[in-house]
N, C-alpha and C positions, 0 to 999 in steps of 0.2 A: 480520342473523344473531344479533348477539345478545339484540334484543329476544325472538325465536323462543325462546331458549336461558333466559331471565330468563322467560316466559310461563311454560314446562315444567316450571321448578323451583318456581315457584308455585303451579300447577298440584296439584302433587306434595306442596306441604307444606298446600296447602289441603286436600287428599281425607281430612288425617287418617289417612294412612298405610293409605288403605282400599285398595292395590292385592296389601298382602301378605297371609300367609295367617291365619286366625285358628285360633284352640284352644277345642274347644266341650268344657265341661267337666260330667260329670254330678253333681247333688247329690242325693246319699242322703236325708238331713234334715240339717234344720234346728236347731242348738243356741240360744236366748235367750241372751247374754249377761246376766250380774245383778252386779255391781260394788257393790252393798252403797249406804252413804250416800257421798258425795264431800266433801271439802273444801271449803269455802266462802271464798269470800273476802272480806272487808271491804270498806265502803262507804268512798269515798276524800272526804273535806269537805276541802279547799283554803283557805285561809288567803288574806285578797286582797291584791293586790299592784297597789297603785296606783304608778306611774311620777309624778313630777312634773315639770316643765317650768318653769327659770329663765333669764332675761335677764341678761346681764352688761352692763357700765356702755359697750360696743363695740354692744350691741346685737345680740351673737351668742348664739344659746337654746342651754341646755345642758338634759337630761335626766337625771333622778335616781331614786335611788331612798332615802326614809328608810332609818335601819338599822333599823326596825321590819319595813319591808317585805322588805329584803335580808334577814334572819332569816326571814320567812315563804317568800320562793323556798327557801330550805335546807332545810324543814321541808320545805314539798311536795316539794320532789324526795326526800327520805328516804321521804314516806308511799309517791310514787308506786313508788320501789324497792322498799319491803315487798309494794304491790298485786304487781307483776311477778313477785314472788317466789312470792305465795299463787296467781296465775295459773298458774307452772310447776309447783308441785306440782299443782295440781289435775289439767295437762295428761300429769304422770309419773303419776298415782295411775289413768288410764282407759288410758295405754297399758300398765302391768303389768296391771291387768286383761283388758284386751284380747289380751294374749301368754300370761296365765296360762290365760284362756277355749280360746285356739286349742291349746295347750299338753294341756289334759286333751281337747278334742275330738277332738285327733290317737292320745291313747293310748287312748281307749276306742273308737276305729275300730279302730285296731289290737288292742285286746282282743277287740271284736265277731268281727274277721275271724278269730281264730284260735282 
């Protein structure tokens, strides 16, 4: 029984919800969105960070890092924080666009219609 019951609901989430109704919607035209130039973001050069590998007098390996190279992880995680940062602007500067785009779309429908 329950396999039956586990079939049906898989069944149901495989269709992709194609058993309900859908909404056919007509488009008048077509507006080109135009967003201008975008932000750019910088090319991220990483600083290398080599690990070393010492032996103690027991014969148990320990793993290191110089402070040259611990200073380089701190560097890269700052630059990679700065990339992430010029990524969200970029990613905020195409959705204002995108909402200013829909925004004047919706008022010169509305203009047109009346």
């Amino acid at each position: 029984m329950t396999f039956f019951a586990l079939t049906a609901v898989l069944l149901f989430a495989l269709s992709g919800c194609g058993g309900l109704s859908t909404t056919t919607l007509k488009v008048s035209k077509v507006l080109p969105v135009v967003c201008g130039a975008s932000p750019k973001a910088d090319m991220i050069h990483m600083l290398p960070v080599e690990p070393i590998v010492v032996e103690d007098k027991s014969g148990i390996l320990w793993m290191g890092l110089s402070s040259r190279h611990y200073e380089n992880i701190a560097i890269n995680w700052q630059l990679m924080v700065a990339w992430m940062k010029q990524k969200n602007a970029i990613g905020k500067f195409y959705k204002s666009c995108i909402e200013d785009h829909n925004e004047n779309a919706i008022r010169s429908t509305i203009a047109e219609s009346n």
